[in-house]
N, C-alpha and C positions, 0 to 999 in steps of 0.2 A: 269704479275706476275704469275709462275708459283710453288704455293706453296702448297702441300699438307697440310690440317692439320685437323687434325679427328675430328671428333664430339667433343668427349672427352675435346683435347686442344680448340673448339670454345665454348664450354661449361663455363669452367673455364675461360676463356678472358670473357664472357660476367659478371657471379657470380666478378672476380677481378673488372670490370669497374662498377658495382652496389654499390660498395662499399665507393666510393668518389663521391664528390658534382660536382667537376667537370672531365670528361673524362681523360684529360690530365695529372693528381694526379695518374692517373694508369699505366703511362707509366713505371717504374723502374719495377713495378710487373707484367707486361705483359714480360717486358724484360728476368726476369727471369723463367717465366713460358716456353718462348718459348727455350731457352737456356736449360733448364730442359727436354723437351721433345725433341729435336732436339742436343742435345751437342754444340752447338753454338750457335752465334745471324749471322744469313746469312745480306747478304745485304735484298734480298726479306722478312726475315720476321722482318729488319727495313722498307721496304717499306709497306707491309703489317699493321705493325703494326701502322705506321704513318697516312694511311689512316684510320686505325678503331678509332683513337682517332682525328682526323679532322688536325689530325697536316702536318708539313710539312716533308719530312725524315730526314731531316739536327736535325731536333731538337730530335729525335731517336738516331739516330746516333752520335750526340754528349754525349749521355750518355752513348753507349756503347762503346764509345775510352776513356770516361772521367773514367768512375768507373773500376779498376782493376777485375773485380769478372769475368766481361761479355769477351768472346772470339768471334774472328770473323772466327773462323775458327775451325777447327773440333780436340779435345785432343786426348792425348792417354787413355787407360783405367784409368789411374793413373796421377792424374795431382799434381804434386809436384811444391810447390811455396816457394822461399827463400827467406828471408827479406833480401831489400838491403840499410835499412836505417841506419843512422849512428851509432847505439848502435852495431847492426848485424854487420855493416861494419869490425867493429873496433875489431868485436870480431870473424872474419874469416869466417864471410858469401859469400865474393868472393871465400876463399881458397876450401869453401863448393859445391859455384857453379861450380868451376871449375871442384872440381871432381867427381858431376854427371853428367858433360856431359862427360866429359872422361870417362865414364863407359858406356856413354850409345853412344859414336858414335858421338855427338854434336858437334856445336860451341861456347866454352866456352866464346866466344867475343858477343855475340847477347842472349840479356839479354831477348827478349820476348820469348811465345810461343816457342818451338822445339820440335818435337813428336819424337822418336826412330822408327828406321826403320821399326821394329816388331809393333809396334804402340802401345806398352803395356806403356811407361811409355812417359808422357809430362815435360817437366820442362822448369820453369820462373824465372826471378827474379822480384820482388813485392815488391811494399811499403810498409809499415811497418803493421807487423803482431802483432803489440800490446804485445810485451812483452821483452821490451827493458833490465829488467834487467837479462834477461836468454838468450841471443844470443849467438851464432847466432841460429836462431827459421827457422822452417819449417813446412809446412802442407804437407800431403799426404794424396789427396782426401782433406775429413773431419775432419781430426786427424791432432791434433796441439803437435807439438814436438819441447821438450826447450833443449838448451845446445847442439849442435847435431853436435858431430864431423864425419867423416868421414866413421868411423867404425862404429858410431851408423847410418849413415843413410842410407849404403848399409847391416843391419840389416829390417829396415825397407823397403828396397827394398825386402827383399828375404822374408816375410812376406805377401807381394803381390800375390796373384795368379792368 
């Protein structure tokens, strides 16, 4: 396993795994620590992180294909997530997706992960973003935007720097 990871990130894996009674309680917060300082969850630091908690990778690994949050692979600077559950559905979160990737170069048919060729912007579509009476809803980054038509979301692209 060839995985750099600084003092700093061994530090905080050891402070998170102190914190529950048993090692394996730590897995979700180790996931997002490494995800947080790496932009993704690699295969190596589900294997890594499997071995610090005695577990086996598969049972890592199933949390970061199971929880939407975790990425196996590397964003753009800006990672834009569109809800595509049935309130959004209904309320033009496909029409929504379709036209960030048509802006950004994408395939508006492949719903996960897509980075922009410049690597500035990623876009997904995600299960439900909790706010089903304001769809179709979007995040970019950390910012949660309700209502977001087309014109209000390439607003929000150009807002981006």
């Amino acid at each position: 396993m060839n995985l750099d990871i600084p003092k700093s990130l061994l530090d905080e894996v050891e402070e998170l795994i102190s914190h529950y009674p048993q090692k394996r309680s730590a897995s979700l917060m180790l996931l997002h620590a490494f995800q947080e300082h790496f932009g993704h969850v690699s295969k190596e630091s589900v294997e890594w992180i499997a071995a610090k908690l005695d577990l086996r990778p598969i049972n890592v690994y199933e949390l970061v294909t199971f929880y939407p949050m975790f990425r196996e692979e590397p964003a753009g600077r800006h990672v834009i997530k569109v809800c595509r559950t049935l309130s959004c559905a209904l309320g033009g979160s496909g029409k929504l997706h379709g036209h960030l990737c048509q802006k950004l170069g994408l395939d508006p048919k492949v719903h996960g992960l897509q980075t922009s060729k410049d690597g500035k912007f990623s876009v997904e579509f995600v299960e439900c973003l909790a706010s089903c009476g304001t769809a179709p809803v979007m995040m970019c980054n950390e910012d949660f935007h309700e209502s977001v038509s087309a014109d209000k979301a390439d607003q929000i692209m150009d807002q981006c720097s």
